[in-house]
MARTOR-718169 format. One line per field, with one value per residue (C-alpha): z, x, y; chain; residue in one letter. Coordinates in Angstrom, 1 decimal, padded with zeros to 4 digits, m for minus. Layout:
% residues N
Z c(Z|...)
X c(X|...)
Y c(Y|...)
chain c(A|...)
resn c(A|...)
//
This chain:
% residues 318
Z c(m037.8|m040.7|m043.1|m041.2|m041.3|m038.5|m038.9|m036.7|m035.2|m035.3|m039.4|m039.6|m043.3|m044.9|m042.4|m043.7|m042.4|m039.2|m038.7|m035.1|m033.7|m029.5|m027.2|m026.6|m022.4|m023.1|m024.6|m022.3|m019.0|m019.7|m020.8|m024.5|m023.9|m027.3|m029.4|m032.1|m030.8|m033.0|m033.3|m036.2|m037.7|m035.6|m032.4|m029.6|m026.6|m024.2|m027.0|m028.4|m024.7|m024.0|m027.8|m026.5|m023.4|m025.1|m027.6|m024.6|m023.4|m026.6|m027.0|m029.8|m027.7|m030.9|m032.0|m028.4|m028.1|m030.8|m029.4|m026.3|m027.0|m029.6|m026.6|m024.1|m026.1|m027.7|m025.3|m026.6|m024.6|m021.0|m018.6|m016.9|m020.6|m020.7|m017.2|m017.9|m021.5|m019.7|m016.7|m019.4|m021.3|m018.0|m017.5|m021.1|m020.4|m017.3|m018.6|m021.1|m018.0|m018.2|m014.8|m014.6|m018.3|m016.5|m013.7|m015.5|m017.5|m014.1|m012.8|m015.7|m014.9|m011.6|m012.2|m014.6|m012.3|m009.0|m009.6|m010.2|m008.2|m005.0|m006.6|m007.4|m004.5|m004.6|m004.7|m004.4|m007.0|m009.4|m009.0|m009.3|m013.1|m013.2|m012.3|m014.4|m012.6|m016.0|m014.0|m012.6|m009.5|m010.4|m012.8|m009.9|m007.7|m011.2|m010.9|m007.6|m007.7|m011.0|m009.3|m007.0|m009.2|m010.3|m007.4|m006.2|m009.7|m008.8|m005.5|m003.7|m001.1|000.8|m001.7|m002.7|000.6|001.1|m002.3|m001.4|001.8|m000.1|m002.6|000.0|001.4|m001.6|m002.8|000.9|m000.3|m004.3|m005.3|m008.7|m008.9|m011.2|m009.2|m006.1|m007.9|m009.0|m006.0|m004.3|m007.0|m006.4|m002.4|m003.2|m005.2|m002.5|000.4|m001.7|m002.4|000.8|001.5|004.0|002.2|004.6|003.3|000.0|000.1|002.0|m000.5|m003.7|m002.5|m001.8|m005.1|m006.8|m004.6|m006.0|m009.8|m009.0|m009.5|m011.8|m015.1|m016.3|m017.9|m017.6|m013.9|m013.3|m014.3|m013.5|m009.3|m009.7|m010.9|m008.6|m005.8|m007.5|m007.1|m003.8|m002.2|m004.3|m002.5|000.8|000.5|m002.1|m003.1|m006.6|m008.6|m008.1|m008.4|m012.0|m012.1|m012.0|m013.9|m016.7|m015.9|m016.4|m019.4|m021.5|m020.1|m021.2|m024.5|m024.9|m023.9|m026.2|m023.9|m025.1|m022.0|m019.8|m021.8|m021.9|m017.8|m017.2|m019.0|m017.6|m014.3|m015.1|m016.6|m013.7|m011.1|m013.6|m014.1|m011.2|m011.4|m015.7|m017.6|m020.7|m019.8|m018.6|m022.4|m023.8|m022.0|m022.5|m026.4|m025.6|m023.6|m026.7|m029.0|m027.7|m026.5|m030.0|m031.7|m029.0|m029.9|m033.2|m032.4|m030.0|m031.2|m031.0|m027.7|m026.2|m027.9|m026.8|m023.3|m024.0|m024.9|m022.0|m019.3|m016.3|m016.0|m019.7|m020.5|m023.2|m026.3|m027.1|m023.6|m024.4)
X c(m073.9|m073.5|m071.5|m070.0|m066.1|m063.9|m061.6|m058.9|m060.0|m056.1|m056.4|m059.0|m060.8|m058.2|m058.8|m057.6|m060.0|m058.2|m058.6|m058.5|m059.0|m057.7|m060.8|m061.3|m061.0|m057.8|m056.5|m058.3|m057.7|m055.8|m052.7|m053.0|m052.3|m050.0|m052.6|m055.0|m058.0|m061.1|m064.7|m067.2|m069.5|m072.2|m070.8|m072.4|m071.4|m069.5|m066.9|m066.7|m065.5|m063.4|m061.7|m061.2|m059.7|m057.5|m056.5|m055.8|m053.9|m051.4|m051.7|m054.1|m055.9|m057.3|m059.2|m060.4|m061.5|m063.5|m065.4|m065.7|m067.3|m070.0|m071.0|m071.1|m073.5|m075.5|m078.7|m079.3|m076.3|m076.5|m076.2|m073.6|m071.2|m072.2|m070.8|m067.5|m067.5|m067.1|m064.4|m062.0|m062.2|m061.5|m058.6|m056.9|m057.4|m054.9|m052.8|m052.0|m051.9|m055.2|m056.3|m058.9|m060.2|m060.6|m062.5|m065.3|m065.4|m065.0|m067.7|m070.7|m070.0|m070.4|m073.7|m074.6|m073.7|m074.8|m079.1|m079.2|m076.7|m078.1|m080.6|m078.2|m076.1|m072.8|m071.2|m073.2|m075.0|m073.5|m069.8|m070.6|m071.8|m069.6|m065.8|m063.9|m066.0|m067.8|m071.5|m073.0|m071.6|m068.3|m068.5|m069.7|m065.8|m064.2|m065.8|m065.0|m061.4|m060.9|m062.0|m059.8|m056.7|m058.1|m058.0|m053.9|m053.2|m054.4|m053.2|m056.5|m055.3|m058.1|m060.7|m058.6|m059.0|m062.5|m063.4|m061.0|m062.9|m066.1|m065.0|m063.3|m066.6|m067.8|m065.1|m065.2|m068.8|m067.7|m065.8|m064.6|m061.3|m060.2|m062.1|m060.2|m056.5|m057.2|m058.0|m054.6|m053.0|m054.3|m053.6|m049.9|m050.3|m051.5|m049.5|m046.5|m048.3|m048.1|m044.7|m046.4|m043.6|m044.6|m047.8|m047.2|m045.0|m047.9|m050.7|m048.3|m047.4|m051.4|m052.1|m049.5|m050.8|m054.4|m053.4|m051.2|m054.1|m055.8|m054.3|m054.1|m050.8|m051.4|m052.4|m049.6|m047.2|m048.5|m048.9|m045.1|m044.4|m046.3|m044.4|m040.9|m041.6|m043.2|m040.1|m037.3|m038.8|m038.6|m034.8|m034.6|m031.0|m030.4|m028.9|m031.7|m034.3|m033.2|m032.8|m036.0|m037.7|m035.2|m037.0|m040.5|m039.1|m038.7|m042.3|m043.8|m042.3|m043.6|m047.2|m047.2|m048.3|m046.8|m048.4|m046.2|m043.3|m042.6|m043.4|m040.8|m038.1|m038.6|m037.9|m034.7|m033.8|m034.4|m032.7|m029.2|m029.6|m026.7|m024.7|m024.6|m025.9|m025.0|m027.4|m030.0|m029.7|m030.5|m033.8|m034.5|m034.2|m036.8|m039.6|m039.1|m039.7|m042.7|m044.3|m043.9|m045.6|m048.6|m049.2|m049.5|m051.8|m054.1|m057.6|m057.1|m058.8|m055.6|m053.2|m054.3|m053.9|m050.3|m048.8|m050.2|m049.6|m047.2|m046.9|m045.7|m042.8|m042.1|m040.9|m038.5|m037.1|m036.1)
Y c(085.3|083.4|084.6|086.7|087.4|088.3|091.3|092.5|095.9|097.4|096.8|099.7|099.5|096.8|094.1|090.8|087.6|085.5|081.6|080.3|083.7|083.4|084.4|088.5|086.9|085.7|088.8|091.4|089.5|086.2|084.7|086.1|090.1|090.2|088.3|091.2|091.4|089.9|091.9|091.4|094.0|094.2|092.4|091.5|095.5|092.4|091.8|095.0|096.1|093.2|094.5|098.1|096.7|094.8|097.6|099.9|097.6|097.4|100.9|101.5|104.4|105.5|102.3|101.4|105.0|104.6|101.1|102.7|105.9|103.7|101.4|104.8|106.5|103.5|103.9|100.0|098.7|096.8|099.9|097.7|097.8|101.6|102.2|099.8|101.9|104.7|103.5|102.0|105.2|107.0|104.2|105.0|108.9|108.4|106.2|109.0|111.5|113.2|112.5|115.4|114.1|110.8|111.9|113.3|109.7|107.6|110.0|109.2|105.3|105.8|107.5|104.5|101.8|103.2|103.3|099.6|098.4|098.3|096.2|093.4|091.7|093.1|089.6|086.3|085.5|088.3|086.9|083.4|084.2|087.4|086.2|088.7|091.4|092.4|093.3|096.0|096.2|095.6|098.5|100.6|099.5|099.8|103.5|104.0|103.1|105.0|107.9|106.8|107.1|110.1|111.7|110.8|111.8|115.3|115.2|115.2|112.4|112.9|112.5|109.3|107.8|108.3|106.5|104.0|103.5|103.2|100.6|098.0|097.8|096.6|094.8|092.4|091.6|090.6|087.9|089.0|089.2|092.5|095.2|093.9|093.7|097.1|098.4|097.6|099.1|102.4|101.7|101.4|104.8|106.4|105.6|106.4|109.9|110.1|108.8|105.8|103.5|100.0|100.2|100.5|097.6|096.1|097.1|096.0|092.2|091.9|093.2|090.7|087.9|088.2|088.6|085.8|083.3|085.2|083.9|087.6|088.3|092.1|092.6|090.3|092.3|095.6|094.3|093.4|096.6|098.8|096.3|096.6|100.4|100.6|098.2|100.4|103.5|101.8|100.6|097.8|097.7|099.1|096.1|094.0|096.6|097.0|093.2|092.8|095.6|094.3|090.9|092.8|095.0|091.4|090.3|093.6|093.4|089.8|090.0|093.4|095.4|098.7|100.7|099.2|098.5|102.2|103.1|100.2|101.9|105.1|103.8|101.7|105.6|107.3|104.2|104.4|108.2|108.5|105.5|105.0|107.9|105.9|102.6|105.3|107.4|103.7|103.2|106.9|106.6|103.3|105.6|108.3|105.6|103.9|106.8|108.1|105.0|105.1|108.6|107.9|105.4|108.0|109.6|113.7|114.1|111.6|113.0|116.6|115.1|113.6|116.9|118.7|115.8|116.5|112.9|111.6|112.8|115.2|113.7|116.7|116.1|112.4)
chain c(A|A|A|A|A|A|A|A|A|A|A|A|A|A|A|A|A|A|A|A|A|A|A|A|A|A|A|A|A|A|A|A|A|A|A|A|A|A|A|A|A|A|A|A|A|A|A|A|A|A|A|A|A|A|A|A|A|A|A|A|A|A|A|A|A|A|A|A|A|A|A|A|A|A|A|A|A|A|A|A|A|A|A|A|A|A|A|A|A|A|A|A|A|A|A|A|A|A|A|A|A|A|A|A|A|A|A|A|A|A|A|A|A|A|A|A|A|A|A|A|A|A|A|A|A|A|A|A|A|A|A|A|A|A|A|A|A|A|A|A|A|A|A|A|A|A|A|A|A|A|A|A|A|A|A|A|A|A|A|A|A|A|A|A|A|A|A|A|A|A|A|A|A|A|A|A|A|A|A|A|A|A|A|A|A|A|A|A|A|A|A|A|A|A|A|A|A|A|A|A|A|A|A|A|A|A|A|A|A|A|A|A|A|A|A|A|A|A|A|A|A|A|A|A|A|A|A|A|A|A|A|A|A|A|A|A|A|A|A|A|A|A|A|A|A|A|A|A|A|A|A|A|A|A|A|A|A|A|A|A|A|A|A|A|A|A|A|A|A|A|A|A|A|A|A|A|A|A|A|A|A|A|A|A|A|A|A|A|A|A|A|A|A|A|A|A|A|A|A|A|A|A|A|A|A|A|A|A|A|A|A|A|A|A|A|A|A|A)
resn c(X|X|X|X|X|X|X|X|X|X|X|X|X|X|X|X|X|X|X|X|X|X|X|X|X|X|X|X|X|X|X|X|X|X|X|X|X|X|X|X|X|X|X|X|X|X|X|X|X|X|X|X|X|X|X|X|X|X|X|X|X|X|X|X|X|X|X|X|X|X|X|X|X|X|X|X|X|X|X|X|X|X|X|X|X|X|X|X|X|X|X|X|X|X|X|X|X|X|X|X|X|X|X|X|X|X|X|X|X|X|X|X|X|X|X|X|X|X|X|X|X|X|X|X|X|X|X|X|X|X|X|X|X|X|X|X|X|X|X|X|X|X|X|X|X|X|X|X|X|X|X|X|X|X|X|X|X|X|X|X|X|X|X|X|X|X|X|X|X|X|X|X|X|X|X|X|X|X|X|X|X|X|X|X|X|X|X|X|X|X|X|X|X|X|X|X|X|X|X|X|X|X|X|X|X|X|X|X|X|X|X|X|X|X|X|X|X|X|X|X|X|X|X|X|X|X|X|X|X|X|X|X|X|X|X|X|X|X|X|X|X|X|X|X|X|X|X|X|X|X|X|X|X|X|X|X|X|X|X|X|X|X|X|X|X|X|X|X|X|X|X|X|X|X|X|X|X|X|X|X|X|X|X|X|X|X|X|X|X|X|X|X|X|X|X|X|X|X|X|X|X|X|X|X|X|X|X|X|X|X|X|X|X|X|X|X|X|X)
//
């Protein structure tokens, strides 16, 4: 639009105009994770979600939250950016432990993507035009394996398996790469649920070989951290299991991406707890402090989440 200026969403109302602003791909699902993300007033649904991705991503909960529930409920946006709306707004919800919250979210994109989708071609022509997995059907997996997550996080293993089932068969068919990365993820989760520790070390190394190629910075990492856990359960030697989340710690903390920075120094806590209570105290003090800044930065409805979550630690306990 011309005339139009480009502010940085994190800002709020005293944005400051950006020159050269890196591409909302790049940050969402590329090699730019740390970069602010860019939307205009009045920007087109596609880059308002790729922004709220992004922003989740950092941990600014409460600014994506607030893109994400204006492209849910705008009846004028591309069902398929409704449905993803919804699925990344499920995705934040969990990462802040409110697995049941998430469920209903994952739940009204599934409804949204499923009417249509058997209309489309799950892969074909859709992927060809569609390789980050931003269409219909791939909000449909992305639903799916939400659910998915959902679903381990509240113990319901079973239920977890059978949307797991559901959404390979799907995935097999589409080429986009994201809904399939994400999809091994939660298979890790779940066979160490269910203490299946080969198959979680399985599931992990396929999930870092696909984001491998992918370019994304974030899925990168996250793979070799669900694969650093998965092997640590099933034997890997402690000095070079915190060798490399120390090696994933500085990564974390160079591509900004807060939500992970804090969930890898948890772990090197709990793996020194034993053998240096005074290293583990130091990454403690580094979850508190994160956690603390990313609640700050969380809309009421996450923050009501947080302090009731069985799976964030509580800041007074830090």
């Amino acid at each position: 639009m011309a005339g139009s200026v480009e502010y940085q969403a994190v800002r709020g109302s005293v944005a400051r105009p950006v020159d050269e602003p890196v591409s909302l791909r790049r940050i969402a699902f590329g090699d730019r994770p740390s970069s602010a993300p860019i939307v205009c007033r009045g920007d087109a649904p596609e880059r308002r979600w790729l922004a709220a991705v992004a922003l989740g991503a950092q941990g600014h909960y409460g600014a994506a939250a607030s893109l994400l529930d204006g492209l849910y409920r705008d009846r004028g946006t591309p069902r398929a950016l409704r449905a993803h709306a919804a699925v990344t707004r499920a995705a934040h919800l969990r990462q802040l432990g409110g697995h049941l919250m998430a469920r209903g979210w994952d739940a009204k994109g599934l409804v949204l993507a499923t009417p249509l989708a058997s209309a489309e071609r799950s892969g074909g022509a859709e992927a060809e035009t569609d390789p980050d997995g931003l269409g219909l059907a791939a909000a449909r997996l992305d639903a799916l394996v939400g659910l998915a997550a959902d679903s381990v996080g509240l113990t319901d293993l079973e239920q977890a398996d059978r949307l797991l089932f559901r959404a390979e068969r799907c995935v097999v068919e589409h080429t986009s790469w994201r809904p399939a990365v994400r999809l091994f993820w939660v298979r890790a989760e779940l066979a160490l649920s269910r203490g299946q520790m080969s198959d979680a070390v399985r599931h992990g190394r396929e999930a870092v070989a696909r984001a491998g190629v992918t370019g994304s910075v974030r899925h990168m990492i996250k793979s070799e951290l669900i694969l650093v856990v998965a092997e640590s359960t099933a034997g890997l030697g402690q000095d070079e299991a915190v060798n490399r989340l120390n090696l994933l710690l500085e990564q974390t903390r160079h591509a900004g991406l807060t939500t992970l920075e804090w969930v890898v120094n948890l772990l090197l806590a709990s793996t020194l707890e034993v053998s240096d209570a005074t290293g583990a105290r130091v990454y403690q003090r580094s979850v508190a402090t994160i956690l603390a800044r990313i609640r700050n930065r969380t809309d009421s409805v996450g923050r009501r989440v947080f302090d009731r979550s069985p799976w964030v630690p509580n800041l007074a306990d830090l």
